[in-house]
C-alpha positions in Angstrom: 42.7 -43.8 8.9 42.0 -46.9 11.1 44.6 -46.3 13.5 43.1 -42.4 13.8 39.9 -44.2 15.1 41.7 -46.7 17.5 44.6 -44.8 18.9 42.9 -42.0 21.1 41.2 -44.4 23.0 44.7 -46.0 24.2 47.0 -44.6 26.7 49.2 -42.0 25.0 52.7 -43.9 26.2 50.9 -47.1 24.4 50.1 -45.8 21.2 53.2 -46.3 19.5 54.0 -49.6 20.1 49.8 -50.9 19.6 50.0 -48.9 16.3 52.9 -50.6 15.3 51.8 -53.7 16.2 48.2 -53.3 14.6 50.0 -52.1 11.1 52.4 -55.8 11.4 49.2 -57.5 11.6 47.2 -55.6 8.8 49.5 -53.9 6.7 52.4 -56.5 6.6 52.5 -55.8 3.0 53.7 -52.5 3.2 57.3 -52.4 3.5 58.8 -51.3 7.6 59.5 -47.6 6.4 56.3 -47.2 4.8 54.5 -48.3 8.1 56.8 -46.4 10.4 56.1 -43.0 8.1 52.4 -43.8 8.7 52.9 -44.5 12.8 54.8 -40.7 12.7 52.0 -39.2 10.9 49.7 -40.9 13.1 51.2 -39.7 15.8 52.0 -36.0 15.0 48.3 -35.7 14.6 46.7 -37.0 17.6 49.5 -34.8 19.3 49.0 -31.3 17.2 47.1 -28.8 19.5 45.2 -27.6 17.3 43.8 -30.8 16.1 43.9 -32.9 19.7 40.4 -31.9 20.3 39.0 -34.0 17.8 40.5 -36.8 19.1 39.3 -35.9 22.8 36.7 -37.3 24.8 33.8 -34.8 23.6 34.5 -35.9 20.1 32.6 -38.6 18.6 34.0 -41.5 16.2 32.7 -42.8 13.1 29.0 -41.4 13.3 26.7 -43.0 10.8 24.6 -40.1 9.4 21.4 -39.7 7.2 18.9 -37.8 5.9 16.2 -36.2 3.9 17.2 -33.2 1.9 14.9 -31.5 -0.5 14.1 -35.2 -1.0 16.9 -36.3 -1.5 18.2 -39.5 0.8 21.6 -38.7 2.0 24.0 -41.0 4.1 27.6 -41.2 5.1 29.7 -41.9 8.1 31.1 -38.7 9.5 34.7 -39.0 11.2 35.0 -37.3 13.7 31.4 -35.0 15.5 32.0 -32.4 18.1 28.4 -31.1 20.0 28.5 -28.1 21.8 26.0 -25.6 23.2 25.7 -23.5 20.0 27.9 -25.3 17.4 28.8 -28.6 15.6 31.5 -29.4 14.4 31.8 -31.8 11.6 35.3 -32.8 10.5 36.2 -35.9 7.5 39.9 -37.1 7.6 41.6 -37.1 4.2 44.8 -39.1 4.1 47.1 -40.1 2.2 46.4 -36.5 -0.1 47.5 -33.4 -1.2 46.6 -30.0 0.9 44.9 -28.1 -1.3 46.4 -24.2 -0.9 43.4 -22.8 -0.1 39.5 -24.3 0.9 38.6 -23.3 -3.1 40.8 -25.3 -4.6 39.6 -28.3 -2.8 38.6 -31.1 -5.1 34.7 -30.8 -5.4 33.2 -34.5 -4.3 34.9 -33.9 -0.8 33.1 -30.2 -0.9 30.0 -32.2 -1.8 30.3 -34.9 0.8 30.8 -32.1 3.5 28.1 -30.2 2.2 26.1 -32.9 2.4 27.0 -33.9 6.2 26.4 -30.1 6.7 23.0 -29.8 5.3 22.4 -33.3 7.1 23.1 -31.5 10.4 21.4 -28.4 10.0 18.5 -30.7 10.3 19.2 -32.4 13.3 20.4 -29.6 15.3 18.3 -26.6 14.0 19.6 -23.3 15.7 22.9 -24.7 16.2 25.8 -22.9 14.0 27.2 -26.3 12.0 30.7 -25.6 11.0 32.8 -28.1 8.4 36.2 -29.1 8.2 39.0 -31.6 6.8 41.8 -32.4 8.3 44.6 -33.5 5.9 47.2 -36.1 7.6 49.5 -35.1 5.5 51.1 -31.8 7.9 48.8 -32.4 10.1 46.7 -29.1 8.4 42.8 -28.4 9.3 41.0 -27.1 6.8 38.0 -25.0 8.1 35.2 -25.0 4.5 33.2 -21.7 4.2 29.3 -22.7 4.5 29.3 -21.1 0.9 31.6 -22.9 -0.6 29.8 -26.5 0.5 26.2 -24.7 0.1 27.1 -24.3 -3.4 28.9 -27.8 -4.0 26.0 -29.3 -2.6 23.6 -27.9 -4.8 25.6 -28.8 -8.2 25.0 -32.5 -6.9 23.4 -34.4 -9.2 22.7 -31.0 -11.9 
């Protein structure tokens, strides 16, 4: 997860060699095939298509979030933020998991946290459409999450 927050920022033809580096220094517990599975992973993210954009220079990193819903106090610290005209984009990295086979089936605290984040949003941006998503490392695989599905997760928090 840290090296998803460090690596975009380093020149492409560096990023193999500063990840590896970074996960010698930090993670010299893990053994060298572990680390290198996590460098490829790393790396076949940042580089999918479909998922480079949140890694791109109008994507935002580790945004601290909060708010007051329905008086509740809500806080987190959203992954990744993308701000456009009309929508938002929030998207929460899930490592290390298994892809659920379809957004219903995915486990309900991380519907709840996105729910959250969503609702969180709504108020800061009203009339902008706020989409949610997860990407799962393991693939790479983004997971787009219906508004229903986290409207309802949300409001099963603390019922």
């Amino acid at each position: 997860h840290r090296l998803m927050e460090r690596l975009p920022a380093t020149a492409e033809a560096a990023r193999e060699d500063v990840a590896r580096r970074w996960l010698e220094r930090c993670a010299a517990d893990l053994p060298e095939e572990a680390r290198e599975e996590i460098i490829r992973t790393v790396l076949r993210t940042l580089h999918d298509p479909e998922i480079s954009a949140l890694f791109g220079p109008d994507a935002l990193a580790e945004v601290p979030l909060s708010a007051v819903i329905e008086g509740r106090v809500f806080s987190g610290q959203v992954d990744r933020l993308i701000v456009q005209d009309d929508t938002v984009l929030v998207v929460d990295i899930k490592t290390g998991a298994q892809v659920p086979a379809a957004p219903a089936e995915t486990p309900l605290a991380y519907l709840q946290q996105m729910g959250a984040y969503r609702a969180a949003l709504l108020l800061m941006f009203p009339g902008k459409t706020v989409e949610a998503a997860l990407l799962w490392t393991s693939g790479p695989t983004l997971m787009h999450l219906p508004a229903s599905l986290m409207e309802q997760a949300f409001d099963a928090i603390g019922s």
